[in-house]
C-alpha positions in Angstrom: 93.9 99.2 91.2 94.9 97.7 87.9 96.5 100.8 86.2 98.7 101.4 90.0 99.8 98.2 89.1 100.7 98.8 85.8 102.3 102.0 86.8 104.3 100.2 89.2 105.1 97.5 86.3 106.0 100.3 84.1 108.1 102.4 86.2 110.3 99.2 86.9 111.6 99.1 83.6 114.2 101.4 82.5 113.4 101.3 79.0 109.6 101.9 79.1 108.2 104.1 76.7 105.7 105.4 79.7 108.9 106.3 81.9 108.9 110.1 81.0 104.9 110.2 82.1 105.7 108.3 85.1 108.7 110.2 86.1 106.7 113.3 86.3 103.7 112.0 88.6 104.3 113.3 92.5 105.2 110.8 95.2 102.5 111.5 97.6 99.2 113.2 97.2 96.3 113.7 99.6 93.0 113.2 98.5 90.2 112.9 100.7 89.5 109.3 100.3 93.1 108.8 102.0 92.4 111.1 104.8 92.8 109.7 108.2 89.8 108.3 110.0 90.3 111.4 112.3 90.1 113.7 109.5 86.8 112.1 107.8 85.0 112.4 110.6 85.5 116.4 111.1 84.5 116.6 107.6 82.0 119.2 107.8 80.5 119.1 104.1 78.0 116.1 104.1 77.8 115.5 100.5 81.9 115.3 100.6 81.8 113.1 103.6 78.6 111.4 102.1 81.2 110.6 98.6 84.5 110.2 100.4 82.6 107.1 102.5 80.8 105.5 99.4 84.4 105.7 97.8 86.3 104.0 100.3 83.2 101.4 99.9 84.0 100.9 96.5 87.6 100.7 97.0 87.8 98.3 99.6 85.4 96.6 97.7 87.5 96.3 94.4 90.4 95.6 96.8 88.8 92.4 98.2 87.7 90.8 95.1 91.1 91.5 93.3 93.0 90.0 96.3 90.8 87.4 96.2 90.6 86.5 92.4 94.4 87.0 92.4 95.0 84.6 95.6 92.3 82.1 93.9 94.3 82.1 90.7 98.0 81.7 92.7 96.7 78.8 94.4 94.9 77.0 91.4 98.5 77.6 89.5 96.7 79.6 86.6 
């Protein structure tokens, strides 16, 4: 989560050095942690299925404690 928003950061600026990397990276991608719930569930590979759900695990996970450490820090004025 930290690098998206570093890309994000980075692609803001018009002089970044980064720019030329970042101006080459696609716009949307599918990977199957991003696959609708729909399309998890007629995942017919179980060790995929078994990765793609400890992934979106860990995601959410790192989400939730970023939001949170971020929200914590807003309000504390750091």
């Amino acid at each position: 989560m930290k690098l998206g928003l570093r890309l994000l950061q980075e692609r803001a600026k018009s002089d970044s050095f980064w720019w030329p990397y970042i101006a080459n990276l696609p716009e949307t991608f599918t990977v199957p942690i991003f696959f609708p719930g729909e399309d998890i569930k007629n995942l017919q590979y179980a060790p995929l299925l078994h990765q793609v759900v400890k992934h979106i695990w860990s995601y959410l996970d790192e989400a939730y404690h970023f939001a949170l450490t971020f929200l914590t820090d807003s309000i504390s004025g750091q």
